[in-house]
matplotlib code that plots the C-alpha trace (Angstrom):
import matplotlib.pyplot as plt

x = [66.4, 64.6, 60.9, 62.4, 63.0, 59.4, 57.7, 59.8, 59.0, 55.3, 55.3, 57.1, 54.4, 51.9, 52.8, 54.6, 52.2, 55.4, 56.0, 52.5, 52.0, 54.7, 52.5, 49.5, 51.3, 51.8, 48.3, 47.0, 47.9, 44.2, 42.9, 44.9, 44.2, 40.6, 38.7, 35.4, 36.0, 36.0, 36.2, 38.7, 42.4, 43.9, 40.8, 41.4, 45.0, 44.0, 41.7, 44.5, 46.9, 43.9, 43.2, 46.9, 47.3, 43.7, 45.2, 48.3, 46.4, 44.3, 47.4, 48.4, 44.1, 43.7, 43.5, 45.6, 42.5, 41.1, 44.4, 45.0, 41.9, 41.7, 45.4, 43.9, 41.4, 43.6, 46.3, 43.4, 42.4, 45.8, 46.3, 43.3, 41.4, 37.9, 35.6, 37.9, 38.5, 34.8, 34.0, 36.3, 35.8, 32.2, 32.7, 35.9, 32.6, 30.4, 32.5, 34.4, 32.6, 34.8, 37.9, 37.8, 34.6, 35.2, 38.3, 37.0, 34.1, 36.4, 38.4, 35.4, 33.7, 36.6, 36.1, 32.9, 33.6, 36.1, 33.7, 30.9, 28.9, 28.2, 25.1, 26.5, 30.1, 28.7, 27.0, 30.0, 32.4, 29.5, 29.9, 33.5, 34.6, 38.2, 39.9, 42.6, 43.5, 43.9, 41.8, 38.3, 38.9, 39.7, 36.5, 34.3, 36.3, 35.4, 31.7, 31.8, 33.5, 30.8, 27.8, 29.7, 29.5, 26.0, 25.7, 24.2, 26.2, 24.7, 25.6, 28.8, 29.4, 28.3, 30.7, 33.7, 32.7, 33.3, 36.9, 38.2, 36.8, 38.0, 41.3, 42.1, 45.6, 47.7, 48.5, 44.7, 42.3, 43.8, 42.7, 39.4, 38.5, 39.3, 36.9, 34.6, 34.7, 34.7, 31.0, 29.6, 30.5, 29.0, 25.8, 25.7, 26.6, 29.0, 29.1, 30.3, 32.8, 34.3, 34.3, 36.3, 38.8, 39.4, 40.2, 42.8, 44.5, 44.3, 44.3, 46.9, 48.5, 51.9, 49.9, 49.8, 46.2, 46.7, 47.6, 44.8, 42.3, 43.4, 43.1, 39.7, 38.6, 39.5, 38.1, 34.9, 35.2, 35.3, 32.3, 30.3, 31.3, 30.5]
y = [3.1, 2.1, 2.6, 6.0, 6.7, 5.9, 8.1, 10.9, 10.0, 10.2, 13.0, 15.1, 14.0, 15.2, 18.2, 19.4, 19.4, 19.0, 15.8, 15.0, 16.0, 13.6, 10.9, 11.6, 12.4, 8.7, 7.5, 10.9, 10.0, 7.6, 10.8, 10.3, 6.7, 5.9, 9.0, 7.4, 5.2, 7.5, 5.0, 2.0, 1.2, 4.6, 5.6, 3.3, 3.9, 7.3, 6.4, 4.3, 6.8, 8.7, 6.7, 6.2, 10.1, 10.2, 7.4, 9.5, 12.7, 10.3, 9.2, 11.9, 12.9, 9.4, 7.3, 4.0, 1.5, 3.5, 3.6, -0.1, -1.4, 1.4, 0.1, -3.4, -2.1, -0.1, -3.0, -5.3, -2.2, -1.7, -5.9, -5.5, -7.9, -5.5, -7.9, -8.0, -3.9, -3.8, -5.6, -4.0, -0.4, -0.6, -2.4, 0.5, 3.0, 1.8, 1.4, 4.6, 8.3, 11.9, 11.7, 7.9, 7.2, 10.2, 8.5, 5.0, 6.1, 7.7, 4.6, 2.3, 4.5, 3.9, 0.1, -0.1, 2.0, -0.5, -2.8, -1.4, -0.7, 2.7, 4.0, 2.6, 4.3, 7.9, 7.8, 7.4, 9.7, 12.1, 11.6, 12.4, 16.1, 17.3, 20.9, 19.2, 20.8, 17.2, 14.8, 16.5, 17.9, 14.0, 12.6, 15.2, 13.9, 9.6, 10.9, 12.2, 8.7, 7.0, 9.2, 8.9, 4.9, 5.1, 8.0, 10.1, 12.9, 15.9, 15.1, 13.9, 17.5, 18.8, 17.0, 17.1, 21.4, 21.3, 19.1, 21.8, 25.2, 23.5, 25.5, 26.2, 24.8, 24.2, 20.8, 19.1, 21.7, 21.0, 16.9, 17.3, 20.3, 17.7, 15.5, 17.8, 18.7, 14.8, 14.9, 17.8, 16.2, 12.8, 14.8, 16.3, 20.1, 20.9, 24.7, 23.8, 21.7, 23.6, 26.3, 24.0, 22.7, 26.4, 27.0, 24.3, 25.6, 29.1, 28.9, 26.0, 26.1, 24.1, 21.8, 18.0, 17.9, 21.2, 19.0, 16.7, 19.8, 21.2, 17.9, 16.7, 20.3, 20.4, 17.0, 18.1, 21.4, 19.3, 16.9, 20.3, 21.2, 18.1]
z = [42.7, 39.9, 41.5, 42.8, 39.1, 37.6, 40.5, 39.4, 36.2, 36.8, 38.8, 35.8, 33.3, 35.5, 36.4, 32.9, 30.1, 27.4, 29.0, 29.3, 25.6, 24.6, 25.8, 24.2, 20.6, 21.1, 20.7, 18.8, 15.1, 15.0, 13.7, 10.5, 10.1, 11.1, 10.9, 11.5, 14.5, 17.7, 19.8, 19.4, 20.2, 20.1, 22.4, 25.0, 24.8, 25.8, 28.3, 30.1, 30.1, 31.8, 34.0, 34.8, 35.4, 37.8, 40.3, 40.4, 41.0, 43.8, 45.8, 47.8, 48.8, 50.0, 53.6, 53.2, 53.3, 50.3, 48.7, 48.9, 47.8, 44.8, 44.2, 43.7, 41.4, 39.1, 38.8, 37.4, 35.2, 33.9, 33.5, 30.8, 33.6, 32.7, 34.6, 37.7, 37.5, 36.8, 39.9, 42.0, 41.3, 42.1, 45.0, 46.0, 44.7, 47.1, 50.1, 49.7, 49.3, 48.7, 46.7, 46.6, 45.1, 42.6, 41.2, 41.3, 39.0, 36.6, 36.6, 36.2, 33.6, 31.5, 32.3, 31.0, 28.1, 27.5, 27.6, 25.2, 28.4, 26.9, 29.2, 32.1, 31.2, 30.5, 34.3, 35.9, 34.0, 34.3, 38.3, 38.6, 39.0, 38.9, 38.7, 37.2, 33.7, 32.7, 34.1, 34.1, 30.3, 29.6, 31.5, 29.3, 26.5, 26.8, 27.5, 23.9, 22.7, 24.6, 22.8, 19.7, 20.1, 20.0, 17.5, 20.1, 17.9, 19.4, 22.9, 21.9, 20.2, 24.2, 25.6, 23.2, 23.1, 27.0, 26.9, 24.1, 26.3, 29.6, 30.9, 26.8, 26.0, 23.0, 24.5, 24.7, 23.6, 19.4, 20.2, 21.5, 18.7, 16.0, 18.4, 17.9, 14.4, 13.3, 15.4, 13.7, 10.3, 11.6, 12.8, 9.4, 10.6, 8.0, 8.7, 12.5, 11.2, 8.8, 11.5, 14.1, 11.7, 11.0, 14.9, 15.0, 11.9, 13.5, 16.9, 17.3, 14.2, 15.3, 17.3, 15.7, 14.9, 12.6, 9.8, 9.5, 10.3, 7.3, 5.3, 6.7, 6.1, 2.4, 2.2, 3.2, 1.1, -2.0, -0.9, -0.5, -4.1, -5.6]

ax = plt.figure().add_subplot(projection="3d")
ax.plot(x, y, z, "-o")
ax.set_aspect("equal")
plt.show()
């Protein structure tokens, strides 16, 4: 009964973004409290809960040898066990093409990302491709951490841009616009993140990220006026 409990679990925070948001609210408060690191605990909290919500998407498109040997994968991926995951997802990436190989890279991208393995992280998010209003707006999303990593700012601003205009929602779009407006300040476009800040406070103003727009925004205000 219990394992027919956490499916039905699962399946609600799939498919109900309330419950979904709930999730994410859990690991969304980094903003407040380290600003300047994009990528770092809370962001691979995020990218496990991701990934986490991808191999649920995955199970019902999948034949059972590609399902049991992703399976294997994921379980070392959610064990922390990076070099295992690592080694198994390519191998699942390899073996397996369609629906299989998509999710395996998105699941392995994360891995490396995990693992400072920047370049080779952005190639495989970049080859995954979802309609999902989730998954694909988060796989756009740890391509901006990635470029952020390596202060590749502008094309972390690309990406974060196309996580907040994917399928707009007051659930996700609010996180990756304060994504974005934390890259324009670190790529020194003040105008562009005074603008974005301004679109959270406006757009979603009872979202959670509404309250640190308006901080970081009067922050950067009074560093203008200085």
């Amino acid at each position: 009964m219990a394992k027919k409990k956490d499916v039905n679990e699962s399946i609600e925070i799939i498919e109900s973004p309330e419950a979904l948001q709930q999730e994410i609210v859990k690991v969304s408060g980094f903003f407040d409290q380290n600003k300047s690191s994009i990528v770092g605990t809370a962001v691979v909290a995020v990218a496990i809960i991701v990934g986490y919500f991808g191999f649920q998407w995955y199970q019902n498109t999948q034949d059972a040898e590609g399902e049991k040997k992703l399976y294997k994968a994921v379980y070392a991926f959610e064990s922390d066990s990076l070099a295992a995951a690592s080694k198994d997802l390519a191998k699942v990436s390899d073996e397996f093409g369609g629906n299989t190989q998509n999710l395996a890279d998105l699941y392995l991208g994360i891995t490396l990302l995990k693992q400072g393995k920047y370049d080779n992280a952005i190639e495989k998010l970049k080859n995954f491709s979802s309609g999902d209003l989730l998954v694909q707006a988060r796989a756009y999303s740890l391509i901006g951490d990635a470029y952020s990593e390596k202060k590749s700012y502008a094309e972390a601003i690309e990406y974060y841009a196309k996580a907040a205009d994917y399928k707009a929602n007051k659930f996700f779009s609010p996180g990756y616009l304060l994504k974005l407006a934390n890259a324009y300040e670190a790529n020194k476009q003040t105008k562009e993140a005074l603008d974005t800040y301004t679109a959270i406070t406006e757009k979603y103003p009872e979202s959670s990220e509404a309250i640190p727009a308006k901080k970081y925004k009067s922050l950067l205000e009074s560093s203008i006026s200085e």
